[in-house]
C-alpha positions as a Markdown table, in Angstrom:
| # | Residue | x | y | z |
|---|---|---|---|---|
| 1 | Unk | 87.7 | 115.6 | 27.2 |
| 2 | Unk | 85.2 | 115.3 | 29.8 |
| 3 | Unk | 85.6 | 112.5 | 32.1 |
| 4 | Unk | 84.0 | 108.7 | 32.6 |
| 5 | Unk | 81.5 | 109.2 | 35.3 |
| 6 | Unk | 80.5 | 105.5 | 36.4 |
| 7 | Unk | 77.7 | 104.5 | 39.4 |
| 8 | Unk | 77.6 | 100.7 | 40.6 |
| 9 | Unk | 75.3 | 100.2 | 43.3 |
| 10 | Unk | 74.0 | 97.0 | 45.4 |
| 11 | Unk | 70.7 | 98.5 | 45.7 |
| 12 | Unk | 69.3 | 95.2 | 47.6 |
| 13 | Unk | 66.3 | 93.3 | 46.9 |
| 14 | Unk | 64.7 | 94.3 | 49.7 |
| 15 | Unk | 65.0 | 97.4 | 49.7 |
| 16 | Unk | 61.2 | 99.1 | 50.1 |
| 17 | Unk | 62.3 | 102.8 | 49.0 |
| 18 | Unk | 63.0 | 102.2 | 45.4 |
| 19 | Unk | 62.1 | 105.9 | 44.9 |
| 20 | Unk | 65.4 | 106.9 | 46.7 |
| 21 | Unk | 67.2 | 105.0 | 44.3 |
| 22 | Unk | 65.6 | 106.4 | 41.1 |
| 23 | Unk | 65.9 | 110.1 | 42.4 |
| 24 | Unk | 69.7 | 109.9 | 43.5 |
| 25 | Unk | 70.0 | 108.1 | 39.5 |
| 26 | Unk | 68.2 | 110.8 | 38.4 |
| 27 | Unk | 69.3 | 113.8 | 40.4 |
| 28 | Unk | 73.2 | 113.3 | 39.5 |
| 29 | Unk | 72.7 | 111.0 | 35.7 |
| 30 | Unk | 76.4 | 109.3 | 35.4 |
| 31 | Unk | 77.4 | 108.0 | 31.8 |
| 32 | Unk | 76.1 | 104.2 | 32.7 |
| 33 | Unk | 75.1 | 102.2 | 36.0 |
| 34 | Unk | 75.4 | 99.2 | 37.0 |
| 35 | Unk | 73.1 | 98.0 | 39.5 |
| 36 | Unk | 73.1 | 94.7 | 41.6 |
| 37 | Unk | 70.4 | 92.8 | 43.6 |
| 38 | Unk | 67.5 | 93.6 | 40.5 |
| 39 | Unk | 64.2 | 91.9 | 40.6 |
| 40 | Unk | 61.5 | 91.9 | 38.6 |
| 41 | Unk | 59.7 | 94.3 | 40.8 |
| 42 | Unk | 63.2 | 96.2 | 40.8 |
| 43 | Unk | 62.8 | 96.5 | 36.8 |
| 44 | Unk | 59.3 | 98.1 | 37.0 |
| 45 | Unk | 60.4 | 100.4 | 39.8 |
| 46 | Unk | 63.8 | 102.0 | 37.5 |
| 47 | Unk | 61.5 | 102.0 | 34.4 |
| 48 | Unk | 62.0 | 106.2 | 34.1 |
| 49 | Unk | 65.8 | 105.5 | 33.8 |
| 50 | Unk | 65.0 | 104.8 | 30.1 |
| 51 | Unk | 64.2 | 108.6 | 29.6 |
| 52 | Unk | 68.1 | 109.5 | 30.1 |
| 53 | Unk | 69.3 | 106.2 | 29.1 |
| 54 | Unk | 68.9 | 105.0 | 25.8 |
| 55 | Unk | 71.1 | 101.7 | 26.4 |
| 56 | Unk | 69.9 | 99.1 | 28.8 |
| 57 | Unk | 69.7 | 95.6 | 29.9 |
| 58 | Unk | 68.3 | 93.5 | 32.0 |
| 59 | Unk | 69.1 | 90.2 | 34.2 |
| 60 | Unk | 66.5 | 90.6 | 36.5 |
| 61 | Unk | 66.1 | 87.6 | 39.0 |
| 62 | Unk | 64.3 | 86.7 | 42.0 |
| 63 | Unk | 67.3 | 85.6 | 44.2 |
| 64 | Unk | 70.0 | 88.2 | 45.1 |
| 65 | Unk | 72.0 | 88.3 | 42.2 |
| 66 | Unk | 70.2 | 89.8 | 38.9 |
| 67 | Unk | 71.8 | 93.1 | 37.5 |
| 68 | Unk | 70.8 | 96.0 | 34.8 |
| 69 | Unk | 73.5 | 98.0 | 33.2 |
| 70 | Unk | 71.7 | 101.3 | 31.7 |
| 71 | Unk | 73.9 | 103.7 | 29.1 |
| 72 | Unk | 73.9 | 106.8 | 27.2 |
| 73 | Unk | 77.5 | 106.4 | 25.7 |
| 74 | Unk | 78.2 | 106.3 | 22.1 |
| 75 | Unk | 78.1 | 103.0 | 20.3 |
| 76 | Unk | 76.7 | 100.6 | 23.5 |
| 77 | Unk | 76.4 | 96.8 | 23.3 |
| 78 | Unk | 76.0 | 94.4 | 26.2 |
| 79 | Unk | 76.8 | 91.3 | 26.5 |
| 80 | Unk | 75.3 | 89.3 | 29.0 |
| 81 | Unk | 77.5 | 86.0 | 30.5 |
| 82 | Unk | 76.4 | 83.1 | 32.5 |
| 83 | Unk | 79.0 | 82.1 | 35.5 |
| 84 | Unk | 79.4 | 79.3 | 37.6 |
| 85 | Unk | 76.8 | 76.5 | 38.4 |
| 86 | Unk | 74.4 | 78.8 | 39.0 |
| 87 | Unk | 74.8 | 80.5 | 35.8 |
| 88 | Unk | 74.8 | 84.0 | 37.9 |
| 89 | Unk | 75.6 | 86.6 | 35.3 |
| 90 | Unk | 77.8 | 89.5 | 34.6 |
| 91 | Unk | 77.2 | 92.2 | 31.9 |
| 92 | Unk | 79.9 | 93.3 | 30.2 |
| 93 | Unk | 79.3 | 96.5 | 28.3 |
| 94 | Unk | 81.2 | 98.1 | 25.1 |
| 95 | Unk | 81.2 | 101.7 | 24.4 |
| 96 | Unk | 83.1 | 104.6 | 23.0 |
| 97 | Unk | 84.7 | 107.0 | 25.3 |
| 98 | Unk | 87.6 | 109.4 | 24.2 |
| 99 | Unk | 87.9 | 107.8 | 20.8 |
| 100 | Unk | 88.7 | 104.5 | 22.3 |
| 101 | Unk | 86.2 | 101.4 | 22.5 |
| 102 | Unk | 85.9 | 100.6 | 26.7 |
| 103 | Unk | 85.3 | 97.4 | 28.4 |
| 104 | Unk | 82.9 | 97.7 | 31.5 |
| 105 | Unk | 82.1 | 94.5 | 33.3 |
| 106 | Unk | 79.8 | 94.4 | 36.1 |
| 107 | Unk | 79.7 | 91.3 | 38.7 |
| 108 | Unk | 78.1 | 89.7 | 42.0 |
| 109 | Unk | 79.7 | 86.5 | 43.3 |
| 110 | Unk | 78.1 | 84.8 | 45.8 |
| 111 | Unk | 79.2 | 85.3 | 49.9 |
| 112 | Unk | 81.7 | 82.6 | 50.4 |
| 113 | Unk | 80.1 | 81.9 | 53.8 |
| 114 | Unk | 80.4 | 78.2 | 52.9 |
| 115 | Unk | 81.9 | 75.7 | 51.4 |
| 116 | Unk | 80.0 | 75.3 | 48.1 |
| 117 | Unk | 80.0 | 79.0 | 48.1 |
| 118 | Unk | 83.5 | 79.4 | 48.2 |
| 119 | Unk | 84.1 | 77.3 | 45.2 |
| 120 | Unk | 81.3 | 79.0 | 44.1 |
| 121 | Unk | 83.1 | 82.6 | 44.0 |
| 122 | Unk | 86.5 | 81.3 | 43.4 |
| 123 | Unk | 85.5 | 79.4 | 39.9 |
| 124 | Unk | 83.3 | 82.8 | 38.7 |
| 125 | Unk | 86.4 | 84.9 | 39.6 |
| 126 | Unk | 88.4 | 82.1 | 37.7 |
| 127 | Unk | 85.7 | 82.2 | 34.7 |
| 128 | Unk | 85.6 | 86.4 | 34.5 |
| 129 | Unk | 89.5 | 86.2 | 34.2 |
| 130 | Unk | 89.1 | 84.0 | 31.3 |
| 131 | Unk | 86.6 | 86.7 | 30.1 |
| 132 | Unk | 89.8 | 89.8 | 30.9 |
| 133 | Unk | 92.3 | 87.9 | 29.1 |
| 134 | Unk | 90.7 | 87.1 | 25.7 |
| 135 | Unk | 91.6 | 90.9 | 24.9 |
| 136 | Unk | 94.4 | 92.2 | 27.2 |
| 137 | Unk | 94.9 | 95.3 | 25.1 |
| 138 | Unk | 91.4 | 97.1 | 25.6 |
| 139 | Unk | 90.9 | 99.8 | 28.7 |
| 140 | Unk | 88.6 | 97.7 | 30.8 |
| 141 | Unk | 87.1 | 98.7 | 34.2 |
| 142 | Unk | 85.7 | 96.1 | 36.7 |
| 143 | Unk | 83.6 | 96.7 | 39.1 |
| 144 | Unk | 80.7 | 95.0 | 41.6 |
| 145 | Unk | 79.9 | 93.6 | 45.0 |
| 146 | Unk | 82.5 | 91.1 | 45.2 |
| 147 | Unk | 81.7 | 89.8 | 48.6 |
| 148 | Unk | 85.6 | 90.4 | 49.2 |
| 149 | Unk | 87.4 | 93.0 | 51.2 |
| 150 | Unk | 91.2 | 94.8 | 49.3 |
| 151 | Unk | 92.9 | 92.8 | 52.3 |
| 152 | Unk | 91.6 | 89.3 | 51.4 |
| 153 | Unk | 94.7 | 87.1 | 49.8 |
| 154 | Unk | 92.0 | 86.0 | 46.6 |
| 155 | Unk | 91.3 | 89.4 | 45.9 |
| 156 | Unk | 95.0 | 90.7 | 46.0 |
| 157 | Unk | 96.2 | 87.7 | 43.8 |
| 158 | Unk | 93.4 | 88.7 | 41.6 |
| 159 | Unk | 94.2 | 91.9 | 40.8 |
| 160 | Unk | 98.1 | 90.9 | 40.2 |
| 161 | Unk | 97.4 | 88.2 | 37.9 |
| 162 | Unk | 95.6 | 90.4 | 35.7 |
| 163 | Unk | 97.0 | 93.7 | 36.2 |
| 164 | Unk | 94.4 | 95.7 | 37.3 |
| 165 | Unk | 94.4 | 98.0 | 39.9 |
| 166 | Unk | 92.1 | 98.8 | 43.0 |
| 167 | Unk | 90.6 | 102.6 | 42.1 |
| 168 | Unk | 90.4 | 103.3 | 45.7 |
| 169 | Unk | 94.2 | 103.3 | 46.9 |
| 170 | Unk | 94.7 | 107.2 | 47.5 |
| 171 | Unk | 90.9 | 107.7 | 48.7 |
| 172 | Unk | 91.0 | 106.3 | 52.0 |
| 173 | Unk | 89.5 | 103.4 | 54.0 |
| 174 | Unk | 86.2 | 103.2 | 52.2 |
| 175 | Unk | 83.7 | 101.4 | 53.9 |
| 176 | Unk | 80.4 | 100.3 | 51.0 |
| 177 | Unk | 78.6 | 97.7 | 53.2 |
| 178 | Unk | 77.5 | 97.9 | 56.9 |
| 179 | Unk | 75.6 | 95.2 | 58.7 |
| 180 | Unk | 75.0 | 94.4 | 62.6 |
| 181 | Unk | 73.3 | 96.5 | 65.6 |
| 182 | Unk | 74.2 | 99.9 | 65.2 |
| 183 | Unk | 75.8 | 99.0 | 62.0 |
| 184 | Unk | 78.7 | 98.1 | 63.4 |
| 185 | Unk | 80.1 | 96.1 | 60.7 |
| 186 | Unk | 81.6 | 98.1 | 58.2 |
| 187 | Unk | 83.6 | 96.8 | 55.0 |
| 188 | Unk | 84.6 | 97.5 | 52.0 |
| 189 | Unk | 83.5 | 95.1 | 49.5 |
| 190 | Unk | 82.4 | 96.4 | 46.6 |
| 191 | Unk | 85.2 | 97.9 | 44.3 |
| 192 | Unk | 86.4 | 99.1 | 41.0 |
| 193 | Unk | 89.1 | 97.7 | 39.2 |
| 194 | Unk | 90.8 | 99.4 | 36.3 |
| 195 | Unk | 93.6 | 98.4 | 34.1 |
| 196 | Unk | 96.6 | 100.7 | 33.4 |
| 197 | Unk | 94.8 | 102.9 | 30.7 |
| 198 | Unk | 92.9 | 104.7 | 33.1 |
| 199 | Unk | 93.9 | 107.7 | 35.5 |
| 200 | Unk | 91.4 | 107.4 | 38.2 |
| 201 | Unk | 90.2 | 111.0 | 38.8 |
| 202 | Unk | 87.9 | 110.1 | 42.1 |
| 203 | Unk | 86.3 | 107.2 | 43.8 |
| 204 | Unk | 83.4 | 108.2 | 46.3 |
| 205 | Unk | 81.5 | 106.3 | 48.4 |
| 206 | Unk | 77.6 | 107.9 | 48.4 |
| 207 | Unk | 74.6 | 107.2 | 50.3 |
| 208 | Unk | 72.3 | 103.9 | 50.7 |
| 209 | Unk | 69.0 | 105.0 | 50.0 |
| 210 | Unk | 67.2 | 102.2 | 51.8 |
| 211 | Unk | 70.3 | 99.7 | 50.9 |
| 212 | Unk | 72.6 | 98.0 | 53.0 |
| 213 | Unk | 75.5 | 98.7 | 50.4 |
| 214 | Unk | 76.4 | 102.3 | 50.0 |
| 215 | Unk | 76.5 | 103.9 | 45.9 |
| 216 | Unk | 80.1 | 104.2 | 44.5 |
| 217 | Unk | 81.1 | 106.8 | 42.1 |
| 218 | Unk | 84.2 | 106.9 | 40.0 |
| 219 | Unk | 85.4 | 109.3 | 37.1 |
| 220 | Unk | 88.1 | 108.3 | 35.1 |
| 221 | Unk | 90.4 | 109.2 | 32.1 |
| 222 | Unk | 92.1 | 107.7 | 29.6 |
| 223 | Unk | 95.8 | 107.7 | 30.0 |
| 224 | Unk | 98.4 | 107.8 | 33.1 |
């Protein structure tokens, strides 16, 4: 069986070269995207994703945390989730791959820069564990700009209380976000999750197109 090929991608409000965007989509179609940061004007600009996918939805916003999941997998139905006092929302998409019905949720907590942020993240990350554990048994993936690096002690506990693993341990320091003169900050904060159903076939970091997050790429399969 062919592989899941999945694309998640802070593509950044601001961003002025929404053409970049659509043409790396377009150039190299995965199976679904996820994409964070969408505006209204975001929506208008990714319109000719609708030609490839037949599957899409929209929580466009005017702040920094909308998000659109578009795809052409069998059987598709999303389900869109308010989170925290913000109601910021996750998408969590259904679909058949390899005979089996996958779980694909797609996130953006806030910074925790600050105090109310902080309790911000931490009670969404509590809230989408909630959302992981009302059905343990189904291959789920995870993925989004979590505003946390693999080394923080939050994300490490979240991964072992709900038994997921990090898809980029065997691919290298992976830097997705870079900020600072000369970019000189350089972290990795947006990630993949998996839970132990899928083989993880390749993780790549790909290029910003006008973003300050770069595009990641991951094919999976089911089974060890």
């Amino acid at each position: 069986r062919a592989p899941l090929e999945l694309v998640c991608f802070n593509i950044n409000a601001l961003n002025r070269t929404p053409e970049r965007v659509l043409q790396y989509l377009l150039n190299d179609p995965p199976d679904a995207i996820a994409l964070l940061e969408v505006t209204p004007r975001w929506r208008h600009a990714l319109e000719a994703l609708s030609t490839v996918y037949p599957f899409q939805h929209f929580s466009e916003r005017d702040d920094y945390f909308g998000i659109a999941l578009w795809s052409r997998l069998p059987e598709t139905r999303i389900i869109e989730r308010p989170h925290g006092a913000f109601g910021l929302p996750s998408l969590e998409a259904h679909f058949r791959h390899a005979d089996q019905t996958v779980r694909w949720i797609a996130f953006h907590p806030p910074p925790p820069i600050r105090p109310l942020l902080y309790r911000e993240q931490s009670r969404i990350l509590d809230e989408l564990g909630i959302q992981l554990a009302s059905d343990p048994t189904i291959a789920t993936i995870v993925s989004g700009d979590w505003n946390l690096t693999p080394f923080s002690h939050r994300f490490r506990r979240f991964l072992a209380e709900r038994q997921l693993r990090d898809a980029s341990v065997g691919h290298g320091f992976q830097p997705t976000w870079r900020s600072g003169p000369w970019n000189a900050i350089q972290l990795p904060i947006d990630h993949f999750l998996v839970s132990p159903h899928w083989t993880v076939l390749d993780e790549r970091v790909e290029g910003r197109y006008g973003s300050d997050h770069h595009a990641l790429r991951i094919h999976l399969a089911i089974g060890r």
